[in-house]
C-alpha positions in Angstrom: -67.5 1.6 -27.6 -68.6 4.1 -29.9 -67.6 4.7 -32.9 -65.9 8.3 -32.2 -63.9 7.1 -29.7 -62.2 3.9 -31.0 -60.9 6.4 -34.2 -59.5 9.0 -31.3 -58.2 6.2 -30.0 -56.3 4.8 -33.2 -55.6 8.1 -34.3 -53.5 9.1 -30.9 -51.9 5.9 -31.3 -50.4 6.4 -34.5 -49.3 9.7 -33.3 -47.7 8.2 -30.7 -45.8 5.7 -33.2 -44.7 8.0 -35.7 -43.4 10.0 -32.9 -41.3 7.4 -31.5 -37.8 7.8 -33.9 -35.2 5.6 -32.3 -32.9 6.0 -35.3 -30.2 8.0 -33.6 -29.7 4.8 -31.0 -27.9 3.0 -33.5 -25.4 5.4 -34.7 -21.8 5.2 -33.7 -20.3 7.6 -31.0 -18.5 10.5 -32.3 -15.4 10.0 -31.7 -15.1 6.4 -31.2 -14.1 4.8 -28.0 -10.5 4.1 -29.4 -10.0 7.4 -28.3 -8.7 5.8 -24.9 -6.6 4.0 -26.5 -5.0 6.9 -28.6 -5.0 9.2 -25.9 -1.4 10.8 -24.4 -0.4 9.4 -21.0 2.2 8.5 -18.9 4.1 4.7 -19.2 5.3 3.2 -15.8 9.1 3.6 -16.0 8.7 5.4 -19.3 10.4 8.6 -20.1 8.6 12.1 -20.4 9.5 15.5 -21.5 7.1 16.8 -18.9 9.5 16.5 -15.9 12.8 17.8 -15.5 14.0 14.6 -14.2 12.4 13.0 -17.5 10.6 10.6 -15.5 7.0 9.7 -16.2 6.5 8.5 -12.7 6.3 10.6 -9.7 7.8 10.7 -6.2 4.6 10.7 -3.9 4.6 13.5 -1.6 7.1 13.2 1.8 4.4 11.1 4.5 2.1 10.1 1.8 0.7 6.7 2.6 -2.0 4.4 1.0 -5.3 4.0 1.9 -5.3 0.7 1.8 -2.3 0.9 4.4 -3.3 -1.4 7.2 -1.3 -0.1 10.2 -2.2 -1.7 14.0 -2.1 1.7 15.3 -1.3 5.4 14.5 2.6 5.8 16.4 5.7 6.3 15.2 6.7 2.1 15.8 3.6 1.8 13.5 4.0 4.5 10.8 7.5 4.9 10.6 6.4 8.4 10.8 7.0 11.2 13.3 4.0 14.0 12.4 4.6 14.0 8.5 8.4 13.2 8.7 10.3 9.9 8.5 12.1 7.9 11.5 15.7 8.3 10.7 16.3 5.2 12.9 14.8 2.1 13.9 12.8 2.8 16.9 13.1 -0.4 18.6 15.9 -1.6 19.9 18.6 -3.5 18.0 19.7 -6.3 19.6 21.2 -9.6 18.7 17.6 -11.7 18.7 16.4 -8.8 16.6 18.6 -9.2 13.8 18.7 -12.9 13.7 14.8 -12.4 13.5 15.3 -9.8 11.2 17.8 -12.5 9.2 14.8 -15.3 9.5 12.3 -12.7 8.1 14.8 -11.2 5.7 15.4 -14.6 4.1 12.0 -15.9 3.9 10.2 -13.0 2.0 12.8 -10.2 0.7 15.4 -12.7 -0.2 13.4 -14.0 -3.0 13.5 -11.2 -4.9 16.6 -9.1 -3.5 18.9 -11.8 -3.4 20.5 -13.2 0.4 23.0 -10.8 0.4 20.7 -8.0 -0.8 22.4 -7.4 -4.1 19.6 -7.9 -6.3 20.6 -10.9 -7.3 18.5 -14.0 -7.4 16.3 -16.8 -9.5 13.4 -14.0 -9.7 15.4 -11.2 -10.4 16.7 -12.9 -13.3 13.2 -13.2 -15.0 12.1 -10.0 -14.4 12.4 -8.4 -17.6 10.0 -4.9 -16.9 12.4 -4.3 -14.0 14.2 -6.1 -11.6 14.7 -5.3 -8.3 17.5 -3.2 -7.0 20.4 -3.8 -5.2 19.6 -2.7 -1.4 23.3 -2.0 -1.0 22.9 1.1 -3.5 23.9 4.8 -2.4 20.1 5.9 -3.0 18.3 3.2 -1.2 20.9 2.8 1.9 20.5 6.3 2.6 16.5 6.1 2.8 15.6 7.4 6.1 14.5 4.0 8.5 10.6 5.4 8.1 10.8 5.6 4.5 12.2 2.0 4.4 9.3 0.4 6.8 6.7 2.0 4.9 7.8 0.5 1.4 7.9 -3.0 3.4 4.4 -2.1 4.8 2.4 -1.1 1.4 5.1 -1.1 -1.6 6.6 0.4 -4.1 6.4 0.3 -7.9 6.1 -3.4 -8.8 6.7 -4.5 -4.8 4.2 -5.1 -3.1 3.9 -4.8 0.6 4.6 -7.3 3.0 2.4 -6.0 6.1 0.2 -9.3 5.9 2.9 -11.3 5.7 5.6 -9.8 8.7 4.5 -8.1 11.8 5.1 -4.5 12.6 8.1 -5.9 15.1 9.8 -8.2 11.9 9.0 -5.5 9.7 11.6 -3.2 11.8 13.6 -6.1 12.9 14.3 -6.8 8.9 15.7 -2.9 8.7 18.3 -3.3 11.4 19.4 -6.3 10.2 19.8 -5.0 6.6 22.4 -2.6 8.4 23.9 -5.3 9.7 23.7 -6.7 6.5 25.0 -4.0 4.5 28.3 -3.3 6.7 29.2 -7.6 6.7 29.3 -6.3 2.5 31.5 -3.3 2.8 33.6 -3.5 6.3 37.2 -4.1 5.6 38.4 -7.0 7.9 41.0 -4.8 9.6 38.4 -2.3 10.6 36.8 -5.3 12.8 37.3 -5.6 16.5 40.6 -7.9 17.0 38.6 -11.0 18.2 36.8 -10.9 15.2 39.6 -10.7 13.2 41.3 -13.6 15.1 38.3 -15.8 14.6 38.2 -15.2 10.6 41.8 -16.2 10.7 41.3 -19.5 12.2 38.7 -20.2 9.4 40.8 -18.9 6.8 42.0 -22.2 4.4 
């Protein structure tokens, strides 16, 4: 190698050095990433001025579901849905095997949380501090269209999660009727009852 062309050869490697400046690698971002931290947001359950309702959290549009919504099929028995508007009823029929399935289902998986008799009260309920779950037997949530109801079984709401893995499309509606059911044994007076009825709470009156 001759002598010319080993210095051109150091010399365009110690350009190549001194133009290599990787100072700026180490400096901090500006601004830091506390920034996420510090930055304003919403808080689950929290209040905000934003809203007039003063809620942080939002109602999801009428017929909005989750994507990770696993339905069997796409019909109103499925979806609880009718186009983008709720079933006001159970579509299947409600019979007396339904609602004693509907009681089996009820009391295996919602009863933990709500309570037997719906009310919200129960050993969970007790220790959960954030927010515990609600009466069923409340104004607001007895007046939730049947649709609306199925769908917060199928995928959740808030800190509830859905239940579509764990009861069938059929339990799912069979535990809505019998949460009618449920809610009228709470409220019915006894002399509203059909007379039989009445004459068989007498003889198992103390």
């Amino acid at each position: 190698m001759s002598g010319v062309t080993l210095a051109a050869m150091l010399a365009l490697a110690w350009i190549s050095l001194c133009s290599c400046d990787n100072r700026q690698a180490f400096h901090e971002p500006t601004p830091g990433l506390e920034r996420m931290l510090e930055q304003q947001r919403g808080v689950p359950y929290g209040a905000s001025s934003a809203f007039a309702d003063g809620r942080a959290m939002r109602e999801p549009v009428p017929g909005t579901r989750a994507r990770e919504q696993a339905f069997v099929g796409q019909g109103r028995v499925e979806t609880g849905l009718v186009g983008a508007d709720y079933l006001q009823e159970v579509p299947l029929p409600v019979t007396r095997a339904s609602l004693q399935n509907g009681r089996a289902a009820f009391e295996r998986v919602c009863a933990t949380c709500h309570g037997v008799l719906g009310d919200g009260n129960s050993v969970v309920a007790e220790k959960m501090r954030v927010r515990r779950p609600p009466s069923l037997h409340e104004a607001r949530i007895a007046h939730l269209p049947a649709g609306k109801v199925f769908q917060i079984a199928s995928v959740g709401y808030g800190l509830m999660p859905g239940y579509a893995a764990l009861l069938s499309v059929e339990e799912r509606w069979n535990v809505i009727g019998y949460l009618d059911a449920l809610r009228l044994s709470q409220a019915t007076l006894v002399r509203n009852l059909p007379a039989s009825m009445q004459a068989e709470l007498r003889r198992g009156a103390p």
